[in-house]
C-alpha positions in Angstrom: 0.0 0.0 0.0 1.2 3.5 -0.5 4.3 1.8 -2.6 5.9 4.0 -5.1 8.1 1.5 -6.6 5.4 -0.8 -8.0 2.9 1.6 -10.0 -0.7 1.0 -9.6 0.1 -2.0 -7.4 -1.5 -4.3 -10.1 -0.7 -6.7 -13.4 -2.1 -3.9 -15.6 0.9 -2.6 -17.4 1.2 0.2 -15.1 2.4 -1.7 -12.0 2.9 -4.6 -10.5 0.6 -6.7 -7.9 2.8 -7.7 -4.5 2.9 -11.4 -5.7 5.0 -10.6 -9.1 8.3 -11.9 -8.3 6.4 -15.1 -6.6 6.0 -16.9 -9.9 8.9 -18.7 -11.3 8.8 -18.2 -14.3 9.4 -14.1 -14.1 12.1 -15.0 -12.1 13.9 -17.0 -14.8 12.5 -14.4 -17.6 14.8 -12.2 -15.4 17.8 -14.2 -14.9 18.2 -15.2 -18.6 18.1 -10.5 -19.6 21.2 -10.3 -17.8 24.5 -10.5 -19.3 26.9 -11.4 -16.7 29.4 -12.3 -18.7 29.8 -9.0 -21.0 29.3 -6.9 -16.8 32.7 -8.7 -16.2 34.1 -8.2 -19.4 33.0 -4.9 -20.4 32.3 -3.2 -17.3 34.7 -4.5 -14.1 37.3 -4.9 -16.8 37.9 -8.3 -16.7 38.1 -8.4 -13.0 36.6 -11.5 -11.2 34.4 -14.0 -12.1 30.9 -14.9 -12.8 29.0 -16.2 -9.7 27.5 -19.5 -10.1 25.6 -19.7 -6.8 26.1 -17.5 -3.3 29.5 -19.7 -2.1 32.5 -18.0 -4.0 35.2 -19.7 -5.8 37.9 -20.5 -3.5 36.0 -21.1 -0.7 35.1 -24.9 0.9 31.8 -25.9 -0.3 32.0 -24.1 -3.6 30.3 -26.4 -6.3 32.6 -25.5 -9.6 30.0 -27.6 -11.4 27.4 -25.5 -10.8 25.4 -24.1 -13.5 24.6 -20.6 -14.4 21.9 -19.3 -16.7 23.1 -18.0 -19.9 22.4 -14.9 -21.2 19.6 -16.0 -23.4 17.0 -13.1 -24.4 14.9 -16.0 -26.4 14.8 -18.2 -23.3 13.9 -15.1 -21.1 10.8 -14.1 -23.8 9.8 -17.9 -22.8 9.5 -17.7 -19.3 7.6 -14.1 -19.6 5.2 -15.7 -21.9 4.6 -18.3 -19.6 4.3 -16.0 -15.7 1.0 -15.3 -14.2 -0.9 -17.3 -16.8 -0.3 -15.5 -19.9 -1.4 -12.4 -18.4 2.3 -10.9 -17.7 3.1 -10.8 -21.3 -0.3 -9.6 -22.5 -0.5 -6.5 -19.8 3.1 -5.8 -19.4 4.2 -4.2 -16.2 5.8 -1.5 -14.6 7.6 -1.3 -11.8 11.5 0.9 -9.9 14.8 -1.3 -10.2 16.6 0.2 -7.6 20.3 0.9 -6.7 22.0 2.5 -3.8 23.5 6.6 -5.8 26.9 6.7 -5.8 27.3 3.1 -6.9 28.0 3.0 -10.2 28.3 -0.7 -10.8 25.6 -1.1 -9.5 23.5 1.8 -11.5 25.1 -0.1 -14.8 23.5 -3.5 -13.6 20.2 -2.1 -13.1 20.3 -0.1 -16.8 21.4 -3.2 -18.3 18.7 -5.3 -16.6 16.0 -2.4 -18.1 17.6 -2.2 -21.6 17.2 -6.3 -22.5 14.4 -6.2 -20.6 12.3 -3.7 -21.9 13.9 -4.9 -25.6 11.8 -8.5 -25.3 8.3 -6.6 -25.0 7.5 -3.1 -25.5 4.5 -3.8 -22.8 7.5 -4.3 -20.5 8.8 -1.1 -18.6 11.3 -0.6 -15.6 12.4 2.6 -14.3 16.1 2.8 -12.5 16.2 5.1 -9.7 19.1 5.7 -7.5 18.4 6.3 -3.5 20.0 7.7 -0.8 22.0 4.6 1.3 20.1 5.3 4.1 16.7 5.4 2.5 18.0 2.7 0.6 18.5 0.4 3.5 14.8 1.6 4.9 12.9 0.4 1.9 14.7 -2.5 1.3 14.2 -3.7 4.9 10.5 -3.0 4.6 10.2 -5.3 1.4 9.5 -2.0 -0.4 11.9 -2.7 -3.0 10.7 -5.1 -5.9 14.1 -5.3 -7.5 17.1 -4.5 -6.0 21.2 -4.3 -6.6 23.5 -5.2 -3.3 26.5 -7.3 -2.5 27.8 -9.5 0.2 31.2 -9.0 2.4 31.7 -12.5 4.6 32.2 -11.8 8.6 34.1 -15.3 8.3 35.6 -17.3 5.6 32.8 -19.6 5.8 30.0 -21.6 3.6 27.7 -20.8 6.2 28.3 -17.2 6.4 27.2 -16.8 2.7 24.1 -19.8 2.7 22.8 -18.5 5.6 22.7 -14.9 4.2 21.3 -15.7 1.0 19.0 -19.2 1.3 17.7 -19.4 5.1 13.9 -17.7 5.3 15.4 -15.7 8.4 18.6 -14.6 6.7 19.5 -10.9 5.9 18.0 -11.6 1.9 15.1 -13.8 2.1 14.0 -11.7 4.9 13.7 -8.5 2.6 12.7 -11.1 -0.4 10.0 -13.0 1.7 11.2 -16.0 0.4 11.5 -19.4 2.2 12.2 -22.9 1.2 11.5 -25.7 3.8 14.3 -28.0 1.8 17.0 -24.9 1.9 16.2 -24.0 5.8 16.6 -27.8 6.8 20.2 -28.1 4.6 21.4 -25.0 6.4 20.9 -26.2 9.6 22.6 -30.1 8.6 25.3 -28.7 6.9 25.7 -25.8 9.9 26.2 -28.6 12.5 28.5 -31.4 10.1 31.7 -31.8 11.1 32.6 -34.4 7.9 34.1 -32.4 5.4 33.0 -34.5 2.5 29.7 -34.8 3.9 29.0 -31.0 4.4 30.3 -30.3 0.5 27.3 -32.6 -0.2 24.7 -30.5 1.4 25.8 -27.2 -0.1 25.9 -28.8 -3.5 22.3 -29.7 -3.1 21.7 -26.4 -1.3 23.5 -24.5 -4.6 20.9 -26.6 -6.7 18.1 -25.4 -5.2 18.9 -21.8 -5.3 19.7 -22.2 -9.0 16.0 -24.1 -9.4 14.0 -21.9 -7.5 16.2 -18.5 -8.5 15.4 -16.5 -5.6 18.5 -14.1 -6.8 20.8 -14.0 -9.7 24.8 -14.0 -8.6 26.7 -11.7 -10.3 30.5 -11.7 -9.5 33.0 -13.1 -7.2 34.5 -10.2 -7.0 38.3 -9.7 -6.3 40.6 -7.2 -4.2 44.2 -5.1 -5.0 46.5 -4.9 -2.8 49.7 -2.5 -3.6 52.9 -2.5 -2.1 56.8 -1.3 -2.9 59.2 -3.8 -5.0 61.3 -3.8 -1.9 58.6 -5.5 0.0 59.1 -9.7 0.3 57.5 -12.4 1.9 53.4 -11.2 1.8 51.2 -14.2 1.5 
């Protein structure tokens, strides 16, 4: 009620109703209008590597297997055809992408996300809007924010500390997201508690799955770090 960010608040082509990102299939449509790939390249210069799932390369419980969705404006058309019955892609919809000002990574994600977007159906239309950090934080706490750009620092080096985050229904994203998966909750705890290496890489494998089935968020970049120092400076690891 009273929400800026979603138009009239209905599946009318000039906003969307609360239960949009709830079906699947707009999800997907969405996942497959990004280009990763050409954001590393073209964008962060090369620097990092595409995300395949919320555990980053390098880190225990990483699944290097893991697949991605491609860039695929023909499979996203698909999907959007298919959401809310047919009635997505006859009404259209409307809604604000937004990005925290001053970012500007982020404020290129969320433009590219509107131009191949709003290229697969002219019915299709999302505005980018960048907001203060504070006000930022504000709306996206109150699930006020439909769509939105952030990252993820670890407070350990950790699977946990980046499933928990992203996967458990009381963890800082599904929280904002309202999104909760019985299966994902009880891996999270298992894998939380297992002390057998082998055995916990199997539970975040299946818990990477999942995310990638049910596409609650679509992972960017494992992004990387520079450190400088003088030539006269030996022995850093």
């Amino acid at each position: 009620q009273g929400n800026p960010n979603v138009g009239s608040g209905k599946l009318d082509g000039e906003g969307i109703p609360a239960d949009f990102f709830a079906d699947k299939d707009v999800r997907l449509g969405f996942a497959h209008a990004f280009d990763a790939d050409g954001f590393i390249k073209d964008v962060n210069r090369g620097k990092g590597t595409r995300a395949t799932g919320f555990i980053p390369k390098g880190l225990p419980g990483h699944n290097p297997d893991q697949a991605a969705y491609p860039f695929d404006l023909a499979k996203a058309e698909a999907f959007f055809r298919k959401a809310h019955g047919g009635r997505l892609w006859e009404k259209g919809f409307k809604f604000t992408l937004a990005y925290n000002v001053g970012n500007q990574p982020r404020e290129v994600i969320a433009n590219m996300i509107k131009r191949s977007v709003e290229s697969i159906n002219p019915k299709f239309k999302i505005d980018t809007r960048g907001i203060q950090w504070s006000t930022y934080l504000d709306q996206s706490n109150a699930s006020k924010l439909p769509m939105f750009v952030l990252g993820w620092s670890p407070d350990y080096p950790d699977a946990h500390n980046f499933a928990f985050p992203f996967m458990h229904s009381r963890g800082n994203y599904p929280r904002l997201q309202h999104y909760k998966n019985a299966e994902a909750d009880a891996l999270i705890g298992k894998a939380m508690t297992e002390v057998d290496g082998a055995k916990r890489l199997k539970l975040y494998t299946r818990l990477q799955a999942v995310a990638y089935e049910d596409c609650p968020t679509i992972f960017i970049l494992n992004s990387v770090r520079f450190r400088t120092q003088r030539k006269w400076v030996k022995g850093f690891e």
